[in-house]
BAFI-3210 file (N, C-alpha, C; in Angstrom, 3 decimals, decimal comma, padded with zeros to 6 digits):
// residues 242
n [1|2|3|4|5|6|7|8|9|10|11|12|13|14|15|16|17|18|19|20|21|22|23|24|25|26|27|28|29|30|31|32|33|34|35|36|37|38|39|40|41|42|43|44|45|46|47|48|49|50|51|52|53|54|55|56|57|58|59|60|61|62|63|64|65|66|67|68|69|70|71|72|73|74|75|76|77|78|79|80|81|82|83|84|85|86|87|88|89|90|91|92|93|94|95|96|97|98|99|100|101|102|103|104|105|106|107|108|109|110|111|112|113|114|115|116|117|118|119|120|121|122|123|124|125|126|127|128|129|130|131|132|133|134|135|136|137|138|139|140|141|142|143|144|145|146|147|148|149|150|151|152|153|154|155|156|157|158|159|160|161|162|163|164|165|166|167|168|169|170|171|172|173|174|175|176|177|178|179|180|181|182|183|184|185|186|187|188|189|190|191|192|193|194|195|196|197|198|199|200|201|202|203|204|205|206|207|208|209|210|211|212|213|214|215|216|217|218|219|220|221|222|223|224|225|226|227|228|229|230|231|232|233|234|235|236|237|238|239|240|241|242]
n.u [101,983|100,234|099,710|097,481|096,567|095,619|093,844|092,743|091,811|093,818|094,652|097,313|098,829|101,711|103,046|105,407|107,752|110,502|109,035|106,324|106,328|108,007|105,663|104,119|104,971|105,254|102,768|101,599|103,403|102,038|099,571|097,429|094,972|096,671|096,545|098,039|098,847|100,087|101,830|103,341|104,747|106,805|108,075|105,741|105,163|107,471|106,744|104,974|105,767|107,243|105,640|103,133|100,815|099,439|097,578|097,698|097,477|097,636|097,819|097,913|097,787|097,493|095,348|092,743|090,202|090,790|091,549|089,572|087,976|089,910|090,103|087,496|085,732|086,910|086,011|085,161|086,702|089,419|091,217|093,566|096,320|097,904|100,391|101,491|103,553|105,653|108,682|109,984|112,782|113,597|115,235|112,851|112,703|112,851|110,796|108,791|105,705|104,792|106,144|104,512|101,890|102,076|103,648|100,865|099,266|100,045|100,734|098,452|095,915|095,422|095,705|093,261|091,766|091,572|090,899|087,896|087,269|087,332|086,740|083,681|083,782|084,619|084,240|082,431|085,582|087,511|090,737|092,688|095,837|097,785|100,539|102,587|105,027|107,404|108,153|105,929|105,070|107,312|109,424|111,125|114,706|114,220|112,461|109,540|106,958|106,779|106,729|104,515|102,526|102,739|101,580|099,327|098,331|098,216|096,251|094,182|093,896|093,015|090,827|089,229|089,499|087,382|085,114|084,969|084,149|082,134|081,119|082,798|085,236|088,738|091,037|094,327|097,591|101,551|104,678|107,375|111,057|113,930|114,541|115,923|115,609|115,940|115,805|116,586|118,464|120,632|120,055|120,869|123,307|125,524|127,427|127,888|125,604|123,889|124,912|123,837|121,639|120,867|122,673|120,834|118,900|117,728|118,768|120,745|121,009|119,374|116,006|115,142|113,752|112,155|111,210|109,115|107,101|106,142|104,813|102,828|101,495|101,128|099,002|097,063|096,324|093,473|094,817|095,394|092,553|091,599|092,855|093,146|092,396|095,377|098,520|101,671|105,179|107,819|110,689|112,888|113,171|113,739|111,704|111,447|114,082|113,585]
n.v [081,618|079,424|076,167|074,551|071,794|071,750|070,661|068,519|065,578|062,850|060,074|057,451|055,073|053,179|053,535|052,885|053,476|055,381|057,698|057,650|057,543|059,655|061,724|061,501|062,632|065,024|066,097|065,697|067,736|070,033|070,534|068,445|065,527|062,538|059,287|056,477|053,776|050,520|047,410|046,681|046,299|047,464|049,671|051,374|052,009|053,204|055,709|056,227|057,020|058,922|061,202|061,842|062,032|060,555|058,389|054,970|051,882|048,915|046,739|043,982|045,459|043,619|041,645|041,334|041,235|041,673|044,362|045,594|045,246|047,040|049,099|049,639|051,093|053,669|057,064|060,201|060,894|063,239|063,195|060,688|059,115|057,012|054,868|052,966|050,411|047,743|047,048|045,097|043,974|043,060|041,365|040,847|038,119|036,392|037,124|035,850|033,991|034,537|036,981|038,947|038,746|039,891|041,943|043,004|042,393|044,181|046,880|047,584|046,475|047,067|049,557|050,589|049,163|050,409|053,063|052,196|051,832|054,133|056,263|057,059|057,829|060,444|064,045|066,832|068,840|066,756|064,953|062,422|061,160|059,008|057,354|057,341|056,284|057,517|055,220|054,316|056,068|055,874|053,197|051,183|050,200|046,496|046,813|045,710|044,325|046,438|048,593|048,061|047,760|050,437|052,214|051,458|052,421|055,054|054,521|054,306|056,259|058,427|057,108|057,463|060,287|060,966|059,478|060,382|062,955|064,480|063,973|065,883|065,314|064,891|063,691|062,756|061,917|061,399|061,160|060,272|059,695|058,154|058,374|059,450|057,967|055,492|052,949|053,254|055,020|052,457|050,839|051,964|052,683|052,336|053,702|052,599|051,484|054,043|055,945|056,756|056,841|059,388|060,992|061,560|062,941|066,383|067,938|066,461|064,823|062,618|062,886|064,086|063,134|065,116|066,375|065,186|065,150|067,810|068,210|066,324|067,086|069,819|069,042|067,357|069,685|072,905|074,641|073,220|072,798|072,911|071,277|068,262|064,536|064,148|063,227|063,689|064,043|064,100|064,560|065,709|066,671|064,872|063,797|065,655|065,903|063,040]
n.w [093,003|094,905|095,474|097,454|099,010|101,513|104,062|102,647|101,873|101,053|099,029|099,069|097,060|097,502|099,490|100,713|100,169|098,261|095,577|096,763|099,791|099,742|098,920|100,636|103,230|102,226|101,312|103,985|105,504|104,029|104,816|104,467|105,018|105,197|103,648|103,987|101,884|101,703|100,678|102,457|105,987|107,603|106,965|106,373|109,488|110,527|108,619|109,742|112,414|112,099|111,273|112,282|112,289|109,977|108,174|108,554|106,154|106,080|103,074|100,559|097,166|095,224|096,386|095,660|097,345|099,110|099,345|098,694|100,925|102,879|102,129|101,157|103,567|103,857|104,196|102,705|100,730|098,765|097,169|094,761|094,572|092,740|092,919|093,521|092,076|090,274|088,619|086,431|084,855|081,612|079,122|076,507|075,434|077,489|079,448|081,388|081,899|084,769|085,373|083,594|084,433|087,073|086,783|085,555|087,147|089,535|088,422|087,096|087,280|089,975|090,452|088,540|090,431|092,565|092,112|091,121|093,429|095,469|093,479|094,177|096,427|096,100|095,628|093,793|092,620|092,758|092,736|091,021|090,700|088,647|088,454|086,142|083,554|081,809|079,755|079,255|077,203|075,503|073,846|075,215|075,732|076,982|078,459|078,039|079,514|081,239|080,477|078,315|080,964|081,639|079,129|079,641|081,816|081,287|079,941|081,443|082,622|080,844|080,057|082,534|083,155|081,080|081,785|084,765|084,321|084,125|086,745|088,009|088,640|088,205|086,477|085,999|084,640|085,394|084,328|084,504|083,814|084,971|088,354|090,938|093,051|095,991|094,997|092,056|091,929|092,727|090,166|088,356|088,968|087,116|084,716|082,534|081,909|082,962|081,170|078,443|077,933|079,890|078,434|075,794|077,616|077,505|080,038|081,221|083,146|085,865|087,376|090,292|093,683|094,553|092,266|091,021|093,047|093,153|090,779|090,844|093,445|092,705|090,710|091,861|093,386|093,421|091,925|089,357|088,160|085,417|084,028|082,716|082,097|080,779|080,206|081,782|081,219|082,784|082,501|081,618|079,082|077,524|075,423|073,506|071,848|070,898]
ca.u [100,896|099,794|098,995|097,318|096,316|095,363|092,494|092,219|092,183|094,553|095,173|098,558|098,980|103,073|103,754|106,444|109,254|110,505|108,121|105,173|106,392|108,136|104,883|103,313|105,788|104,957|101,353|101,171|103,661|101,650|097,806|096,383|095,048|097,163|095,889|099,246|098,583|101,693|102,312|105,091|104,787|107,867|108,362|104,964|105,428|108,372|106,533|103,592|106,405|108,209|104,520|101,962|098,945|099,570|096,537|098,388|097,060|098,371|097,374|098,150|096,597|097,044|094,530|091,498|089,100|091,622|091,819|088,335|087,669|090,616|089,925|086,158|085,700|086,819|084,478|085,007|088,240|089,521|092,598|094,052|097,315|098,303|101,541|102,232|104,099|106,720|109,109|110,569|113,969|114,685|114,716|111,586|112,573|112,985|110,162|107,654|103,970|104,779|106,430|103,715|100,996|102,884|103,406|099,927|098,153|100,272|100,634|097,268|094,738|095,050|095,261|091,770|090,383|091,423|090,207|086,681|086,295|087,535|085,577|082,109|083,615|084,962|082,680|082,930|086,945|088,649|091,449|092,768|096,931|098,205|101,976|102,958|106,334|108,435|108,143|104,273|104,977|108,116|109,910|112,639|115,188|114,347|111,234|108,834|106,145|106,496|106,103|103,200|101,561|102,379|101,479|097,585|097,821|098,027|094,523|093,048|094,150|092,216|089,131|088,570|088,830|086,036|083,663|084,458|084,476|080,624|081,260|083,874|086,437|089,645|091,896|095,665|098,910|102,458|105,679|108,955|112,448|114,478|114,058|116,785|114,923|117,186|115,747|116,807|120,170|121,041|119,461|121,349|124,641|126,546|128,035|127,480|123,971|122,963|125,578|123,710|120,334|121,368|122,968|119,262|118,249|119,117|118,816|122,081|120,527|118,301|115,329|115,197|112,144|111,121|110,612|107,911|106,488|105,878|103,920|101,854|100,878|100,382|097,703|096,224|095,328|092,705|095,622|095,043|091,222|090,963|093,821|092,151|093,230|097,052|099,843|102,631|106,047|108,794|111,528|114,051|113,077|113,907|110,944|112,028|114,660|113,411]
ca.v [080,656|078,547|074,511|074,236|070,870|072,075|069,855|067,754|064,080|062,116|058,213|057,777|054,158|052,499|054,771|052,227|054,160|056,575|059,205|057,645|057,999|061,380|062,779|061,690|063,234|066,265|066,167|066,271|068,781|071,014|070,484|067,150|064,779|061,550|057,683|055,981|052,371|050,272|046,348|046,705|047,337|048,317|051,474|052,112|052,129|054,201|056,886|056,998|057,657|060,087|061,360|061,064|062,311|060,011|057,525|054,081|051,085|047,569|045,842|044,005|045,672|042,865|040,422|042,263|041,209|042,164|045,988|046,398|045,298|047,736|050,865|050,578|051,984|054,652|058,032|061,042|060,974|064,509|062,432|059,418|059,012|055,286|055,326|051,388|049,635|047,171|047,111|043,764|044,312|041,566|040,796|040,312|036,932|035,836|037,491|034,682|034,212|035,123|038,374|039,916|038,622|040,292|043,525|043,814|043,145|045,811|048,108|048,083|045,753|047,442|051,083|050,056|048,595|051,040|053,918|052,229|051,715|055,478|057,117|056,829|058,294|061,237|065,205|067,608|069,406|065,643|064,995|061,356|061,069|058,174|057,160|056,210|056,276|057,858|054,148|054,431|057,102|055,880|052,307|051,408|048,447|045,627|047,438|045,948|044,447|047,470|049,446|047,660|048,311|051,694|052,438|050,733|053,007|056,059|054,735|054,330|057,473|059,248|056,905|057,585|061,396|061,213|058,997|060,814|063,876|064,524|064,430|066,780|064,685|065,423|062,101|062,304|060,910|061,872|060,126|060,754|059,033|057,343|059,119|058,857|057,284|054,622|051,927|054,330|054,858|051,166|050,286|053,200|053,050|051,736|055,026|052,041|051,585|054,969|057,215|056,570|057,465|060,533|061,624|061,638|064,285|067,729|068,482|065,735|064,086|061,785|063,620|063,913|063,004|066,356|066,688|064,262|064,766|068,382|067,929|065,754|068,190|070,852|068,182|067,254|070,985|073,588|075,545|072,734|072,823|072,340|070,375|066,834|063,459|064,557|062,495|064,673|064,148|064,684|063,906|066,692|067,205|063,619|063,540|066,989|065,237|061,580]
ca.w [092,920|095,654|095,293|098,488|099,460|103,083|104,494|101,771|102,075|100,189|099,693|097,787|096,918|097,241|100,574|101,834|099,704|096,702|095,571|097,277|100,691|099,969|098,593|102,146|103,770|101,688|101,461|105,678|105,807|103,728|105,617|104,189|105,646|104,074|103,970|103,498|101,681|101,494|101,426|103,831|107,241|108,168|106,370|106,804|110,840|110,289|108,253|110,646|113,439|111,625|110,672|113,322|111,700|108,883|108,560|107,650|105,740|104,994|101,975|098,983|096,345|093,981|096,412|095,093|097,710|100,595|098,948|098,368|102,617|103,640|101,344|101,147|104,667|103,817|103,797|101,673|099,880|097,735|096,094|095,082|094,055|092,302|093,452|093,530|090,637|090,286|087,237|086,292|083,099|081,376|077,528|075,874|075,075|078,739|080,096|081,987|082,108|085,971|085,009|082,840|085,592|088,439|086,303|085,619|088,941|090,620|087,921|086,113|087,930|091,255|089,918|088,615|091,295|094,166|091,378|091,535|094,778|095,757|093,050|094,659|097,378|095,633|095,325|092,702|092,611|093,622|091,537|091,071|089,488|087,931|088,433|084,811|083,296|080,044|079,287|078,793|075,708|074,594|074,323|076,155|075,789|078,461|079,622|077,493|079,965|082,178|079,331|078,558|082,012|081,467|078,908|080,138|082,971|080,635|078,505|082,323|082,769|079,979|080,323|083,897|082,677|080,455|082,644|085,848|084,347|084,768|088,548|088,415|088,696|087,074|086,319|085,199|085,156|085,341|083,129|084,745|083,480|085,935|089,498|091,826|094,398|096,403|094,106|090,915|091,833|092,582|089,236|087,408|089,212|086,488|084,046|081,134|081,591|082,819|080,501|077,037|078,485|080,269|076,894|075,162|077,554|076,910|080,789|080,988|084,522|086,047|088,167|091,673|093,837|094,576|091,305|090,508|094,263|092,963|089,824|091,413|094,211|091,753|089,557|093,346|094,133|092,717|090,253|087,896|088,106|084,206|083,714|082,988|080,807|080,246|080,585|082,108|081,245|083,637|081,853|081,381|077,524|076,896|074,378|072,737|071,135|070,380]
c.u [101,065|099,130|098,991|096,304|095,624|094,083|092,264|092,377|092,649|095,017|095,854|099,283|100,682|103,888|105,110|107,631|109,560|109,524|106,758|105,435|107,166|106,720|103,778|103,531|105,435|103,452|101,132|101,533|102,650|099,682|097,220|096,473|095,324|096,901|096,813|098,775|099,870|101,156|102,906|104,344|105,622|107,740|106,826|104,489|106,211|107,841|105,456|104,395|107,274|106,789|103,316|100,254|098,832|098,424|097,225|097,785|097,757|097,893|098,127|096,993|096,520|095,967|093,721|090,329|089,528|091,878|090,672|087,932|088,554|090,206|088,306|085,263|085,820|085,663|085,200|086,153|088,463|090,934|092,814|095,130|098,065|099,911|102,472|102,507|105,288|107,198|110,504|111,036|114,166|114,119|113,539|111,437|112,911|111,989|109,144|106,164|103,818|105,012|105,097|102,574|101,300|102,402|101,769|098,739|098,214|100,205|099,224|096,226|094,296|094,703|094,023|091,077|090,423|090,763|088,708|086,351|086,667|087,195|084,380|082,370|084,314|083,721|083,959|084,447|087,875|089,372|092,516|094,251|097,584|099,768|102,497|104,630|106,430|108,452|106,800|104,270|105,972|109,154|111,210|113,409|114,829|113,322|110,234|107,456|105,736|106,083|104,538|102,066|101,214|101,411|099,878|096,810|097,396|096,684|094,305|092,703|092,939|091,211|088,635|088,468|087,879|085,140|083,323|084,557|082,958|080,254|082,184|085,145|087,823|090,988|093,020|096,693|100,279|103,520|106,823|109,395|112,267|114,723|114,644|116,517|116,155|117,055|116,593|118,169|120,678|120,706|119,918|122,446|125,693|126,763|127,425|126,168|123,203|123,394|124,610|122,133|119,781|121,856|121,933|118,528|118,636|119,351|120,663|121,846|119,846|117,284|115,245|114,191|111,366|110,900|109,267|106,990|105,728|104,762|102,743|100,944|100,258|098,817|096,424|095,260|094,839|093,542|095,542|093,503|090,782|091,830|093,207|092,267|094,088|097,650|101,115|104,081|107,194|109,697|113,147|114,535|113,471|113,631|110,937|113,112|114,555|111,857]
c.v [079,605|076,848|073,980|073,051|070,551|071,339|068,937|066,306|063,042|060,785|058,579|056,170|054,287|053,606|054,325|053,229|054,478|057,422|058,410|057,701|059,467|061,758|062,560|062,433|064,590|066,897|066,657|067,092|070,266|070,979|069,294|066,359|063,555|060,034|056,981|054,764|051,869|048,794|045,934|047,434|047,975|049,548|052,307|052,682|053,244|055,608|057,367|057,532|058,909|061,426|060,874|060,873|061,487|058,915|056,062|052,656|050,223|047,628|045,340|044,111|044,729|041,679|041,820|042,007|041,984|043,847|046,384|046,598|046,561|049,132|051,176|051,046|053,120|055,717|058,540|060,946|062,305|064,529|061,564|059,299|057,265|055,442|053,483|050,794|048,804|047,565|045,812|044,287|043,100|042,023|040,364|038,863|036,192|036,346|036,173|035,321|034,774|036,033|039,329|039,594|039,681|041,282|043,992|043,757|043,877|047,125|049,068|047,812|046,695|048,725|051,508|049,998|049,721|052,585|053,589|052,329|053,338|056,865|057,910|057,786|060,295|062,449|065,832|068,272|068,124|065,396|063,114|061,571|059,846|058,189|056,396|056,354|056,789|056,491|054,077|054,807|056,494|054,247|052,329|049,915|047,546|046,117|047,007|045,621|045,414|048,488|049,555|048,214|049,890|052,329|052,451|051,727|054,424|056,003|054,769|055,728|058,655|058,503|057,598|059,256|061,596|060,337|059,643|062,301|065,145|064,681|065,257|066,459|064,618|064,118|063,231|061,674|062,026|060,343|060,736|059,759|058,229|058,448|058,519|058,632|056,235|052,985|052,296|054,190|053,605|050,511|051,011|053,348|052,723|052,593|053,662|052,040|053,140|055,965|057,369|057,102|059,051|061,313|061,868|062,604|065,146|068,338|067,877|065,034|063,670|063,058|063,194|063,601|063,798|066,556|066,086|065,083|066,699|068,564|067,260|066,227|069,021|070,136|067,965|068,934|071,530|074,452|074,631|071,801|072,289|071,830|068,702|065,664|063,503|063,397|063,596|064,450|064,895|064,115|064,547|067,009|065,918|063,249|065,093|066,364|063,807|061,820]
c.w [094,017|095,490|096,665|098,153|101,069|103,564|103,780|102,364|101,461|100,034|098,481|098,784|096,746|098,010|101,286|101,493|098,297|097,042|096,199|098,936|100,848|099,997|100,069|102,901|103,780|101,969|102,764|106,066|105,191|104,155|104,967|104,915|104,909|104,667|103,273|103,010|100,984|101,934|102,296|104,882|107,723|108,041|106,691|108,559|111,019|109,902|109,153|112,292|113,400|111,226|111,205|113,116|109,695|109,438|107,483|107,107|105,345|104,328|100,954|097,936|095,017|094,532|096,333|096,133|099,284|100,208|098,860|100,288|103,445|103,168|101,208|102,373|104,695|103,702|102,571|101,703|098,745|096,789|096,386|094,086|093,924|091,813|093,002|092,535|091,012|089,148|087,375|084,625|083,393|079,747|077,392|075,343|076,856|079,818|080,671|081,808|083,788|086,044|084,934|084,292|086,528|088,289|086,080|086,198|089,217|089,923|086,936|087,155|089,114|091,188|089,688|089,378|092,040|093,257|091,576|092,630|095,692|094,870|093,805|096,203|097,540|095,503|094,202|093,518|092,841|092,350|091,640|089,949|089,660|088,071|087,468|084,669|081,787|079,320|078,558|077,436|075,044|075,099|074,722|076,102|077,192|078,892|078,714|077,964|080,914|081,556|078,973|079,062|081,748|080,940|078,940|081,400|082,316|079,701|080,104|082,537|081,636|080,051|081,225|083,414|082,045|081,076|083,681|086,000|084,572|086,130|088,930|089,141|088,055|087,646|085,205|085,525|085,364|085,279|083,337|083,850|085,083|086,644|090,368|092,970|095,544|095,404|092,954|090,787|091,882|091,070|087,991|087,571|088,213|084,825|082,419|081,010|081,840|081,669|078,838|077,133|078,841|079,080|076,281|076,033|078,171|078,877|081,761|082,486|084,654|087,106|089,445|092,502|093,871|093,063|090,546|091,672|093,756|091,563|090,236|092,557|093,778|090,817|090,935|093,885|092,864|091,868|089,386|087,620|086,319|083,487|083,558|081,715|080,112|081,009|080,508|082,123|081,649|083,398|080,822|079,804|076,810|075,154|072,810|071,050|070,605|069,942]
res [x|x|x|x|x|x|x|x|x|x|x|x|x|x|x|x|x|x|x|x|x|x|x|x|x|x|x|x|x|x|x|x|x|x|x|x|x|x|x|x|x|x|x|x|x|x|x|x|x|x|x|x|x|x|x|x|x|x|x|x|x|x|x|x|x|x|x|x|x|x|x|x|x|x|x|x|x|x|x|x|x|x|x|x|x|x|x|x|x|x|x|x|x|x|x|x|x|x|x|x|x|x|x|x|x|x|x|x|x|x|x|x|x|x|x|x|x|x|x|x|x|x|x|x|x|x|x|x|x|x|x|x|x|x|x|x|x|x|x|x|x|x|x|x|x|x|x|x|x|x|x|x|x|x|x|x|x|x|x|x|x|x|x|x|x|x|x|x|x|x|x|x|x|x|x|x|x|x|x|x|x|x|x|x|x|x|x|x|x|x|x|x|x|x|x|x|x|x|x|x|x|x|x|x|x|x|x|x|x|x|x|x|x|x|x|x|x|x|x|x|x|x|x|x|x|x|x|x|x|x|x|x|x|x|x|x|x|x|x|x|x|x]
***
């Protein structure tokens, strides 16, 4: 089976680094044409030099008037991958009114917005995936406004399937674990905090990027044509056992 992506045109939001600049990476190697959007310039300089036919975009997608001017130029778009999130741990009793704000400009608000304004520009077969988290479905100590978001991104996720499903639009998400990105591992390096986690699932490891960056390719191309308002857990059977 084939999950060709070949010509397509793909914007995949939080390209600076982790699985949203792998899956650029990926995406161009395999024929799309990819519309990197990243706060950061650096990395995004970097990937458009490492990656020439990469089409690169500043923005912050939490100023809402500065994302609608950069992204609604765009023409025809045949994916959009909401890639960009923060995740702020702390105790639920030390969380701020600046926290929860933060978390759910970048992880909800913007998901939203750059979804409307790259709808409209969407034809029948375009497929639109959601970057949620195992947090979304299931709580997690210390994660509870990220959770939150998540779990907000996973209802957008099934709305936008049933509104934009009339245009032949097919909306989902995908709900890894912890994803040894270079953020991941620094944030996991410590056998006390990650060993008790890792124990809960039966695969006994954290996931790697290709592993997300693949699911999400496969949801992007025509093999999952009637695949539509799932939340996809990548999570090495995590939820098997809990």
């Amino acid at each position: 089976m084939e999950c060709s992506v070949n010509g397509k045109t793909i914007v995949v939001t939080g390209a600076g680094q982790g699985i949203g600049n792998e899956l650029c990476r990926t995406l161009e190697r395999l024929g799309a044409k990819v519309i990197a959007v990243s706060r950061s310039s650096g990395p995004l300089e970097q990937l458009k030099k490492d990656c020439q036919d990469i089409e690169t975009i500043q923005v912050d997608l939490s100023n809402w008037n500065g994302t609608k001017a950069a992204l609604g130029t765009l023409e025809k778009v045949d994916g959009l991958v909401n890639n960009a999130g923060i995740a702020i741990i702390k105790p639920f009793l030390e969380l701020t009114e600046e926290d929860y704000d933060r978390t759910f400009d970048v992880n909800v608000k913007a998901a939203f917005h750059v979804a409307q304004i790259l709808a409209p520009k969407m034809g029948p077969g375009s497929s639109i995936v959601n970057v949620s988290s195992l947090a979304g479905l299931k709580a997690i100590h210390g994660h509870c406004v990220y959770s939150m978001s998540k779990a907000a991104v996973d209802g957008l996720t099934k709305n936008l399937a049933l509104e934009l499903g009339s245009r032949k639009i097919r909306v989902n998400s995908v709900n890894p674990t912890v994803i040894l990105t270079r953020m991941g591992r620094e944030n996991w390096s410590d056998p006390a905090k990650a060993d008790p986690l890792k124990a809960k699932i039966p695969l006994g490891r954290f996931g790697e990027v290709d592993e997300v960056v693949a699911p999400i390719v496969y949801l992007l191309s025509d093999q999952s044509s009637f695949i539509n308002g799932h939340s996809l857990p990548v999570e090495g059977g995590f939820l098997a056992g809990n």
